[in-house]
C-alpha positions as CSV (number, residue, x, y, z in Angstrom):
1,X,0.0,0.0,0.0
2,X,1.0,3.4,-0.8
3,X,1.8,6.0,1.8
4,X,-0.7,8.1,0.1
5,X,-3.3,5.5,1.0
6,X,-1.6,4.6,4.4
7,X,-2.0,8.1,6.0
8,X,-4.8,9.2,3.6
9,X,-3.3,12.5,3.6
10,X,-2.2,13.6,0.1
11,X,0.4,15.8,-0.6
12,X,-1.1,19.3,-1.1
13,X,-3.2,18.3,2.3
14,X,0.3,17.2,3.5
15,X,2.3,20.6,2.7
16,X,-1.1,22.7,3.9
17,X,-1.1,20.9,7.1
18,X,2.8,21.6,7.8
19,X,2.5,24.9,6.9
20,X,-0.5,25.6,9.5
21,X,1.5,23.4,12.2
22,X,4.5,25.8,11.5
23,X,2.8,29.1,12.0
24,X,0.8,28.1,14.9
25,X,4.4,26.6,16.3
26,X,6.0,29.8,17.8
27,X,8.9,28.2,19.7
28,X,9.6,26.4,16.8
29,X,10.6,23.3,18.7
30,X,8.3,21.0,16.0
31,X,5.7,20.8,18.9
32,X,2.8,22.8,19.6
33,X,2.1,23.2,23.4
34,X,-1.2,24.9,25.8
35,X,-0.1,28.3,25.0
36,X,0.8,28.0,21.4
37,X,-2.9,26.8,20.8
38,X,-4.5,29.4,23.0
39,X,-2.7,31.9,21.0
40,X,-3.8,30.5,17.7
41,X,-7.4,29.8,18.6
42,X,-7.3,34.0,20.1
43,X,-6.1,34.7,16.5
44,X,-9.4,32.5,14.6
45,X,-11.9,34.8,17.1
46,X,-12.1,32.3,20.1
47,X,-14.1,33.7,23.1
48,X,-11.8,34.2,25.5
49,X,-13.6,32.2,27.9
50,X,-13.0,28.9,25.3
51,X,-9.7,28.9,24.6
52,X,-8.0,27.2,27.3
53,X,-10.9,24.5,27.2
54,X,-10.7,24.0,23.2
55,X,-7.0,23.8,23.6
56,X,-6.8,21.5,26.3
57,X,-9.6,19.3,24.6
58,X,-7.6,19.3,21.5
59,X,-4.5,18.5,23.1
60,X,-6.5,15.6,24.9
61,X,-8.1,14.6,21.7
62,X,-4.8,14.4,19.7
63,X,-3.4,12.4,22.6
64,X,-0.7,15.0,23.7
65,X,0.0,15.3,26.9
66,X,1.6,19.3,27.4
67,X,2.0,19.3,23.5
68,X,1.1,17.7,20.8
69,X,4.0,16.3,17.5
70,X,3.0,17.2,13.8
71,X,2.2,13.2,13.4
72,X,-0.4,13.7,16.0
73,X,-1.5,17.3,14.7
74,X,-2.2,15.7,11.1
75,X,-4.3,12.8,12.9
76,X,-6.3,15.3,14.7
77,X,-7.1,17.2,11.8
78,X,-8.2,13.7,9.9
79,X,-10.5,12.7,13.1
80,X,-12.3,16.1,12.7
81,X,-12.3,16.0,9.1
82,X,-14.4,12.4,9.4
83,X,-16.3,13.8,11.9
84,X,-17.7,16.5,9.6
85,X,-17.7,14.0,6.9
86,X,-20.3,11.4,8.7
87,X,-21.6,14.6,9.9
88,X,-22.5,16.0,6.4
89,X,-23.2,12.5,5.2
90,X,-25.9,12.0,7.8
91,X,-27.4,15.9,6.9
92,X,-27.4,14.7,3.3
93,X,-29.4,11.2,4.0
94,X,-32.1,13.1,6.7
95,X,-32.9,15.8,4.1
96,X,-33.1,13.7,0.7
């Protein structure tokens, strides 16, 4: 198989995801921690009051503990990206 197939992350989605990782990656130390998140999320229009929770949920989701690697970054972006899929999927079925 592929690593196309393997990750199921093509290359365009591959470069686009590094780049993101990169400029949300301040310290540049190829991890993104709590405060690096916060910051990005405050930058996206994040309450105030949500940051901290959406970051620490995302660093729980991604399976970081204080920070999360680029490897876990792209499979957090994938689990959301199904999520929305089965998501729209289901939309599509209830209103046809």
């Amino acid at each position: 198989m592929d690593e196309k197939k393997k990750s199921n992350v093509g290359l365009k989605d591959k470069i686009k995801l590094n780049e993101l990782f990169k400029s949300i990656d301040k310290s540049h130390d190829n991890k993104i921690d709590i405060d690096e998140l916060v910051y990005a999320l405050e930058q996206i229009g994040v309450t105030e009051q949500k940051r901290l929770q959406r970051a620490r949920r995302i660093l729980n989701e991604s399976g970081g503990q204080s920070s999360i690697t680029f490897r876990q970054f792209i499979n957090y972006a994938l689990q959301q990206e199904n999520k929305l899929r089965l998501l729209f999927k289901n939309l599509d079925l209830d209103s046809s």
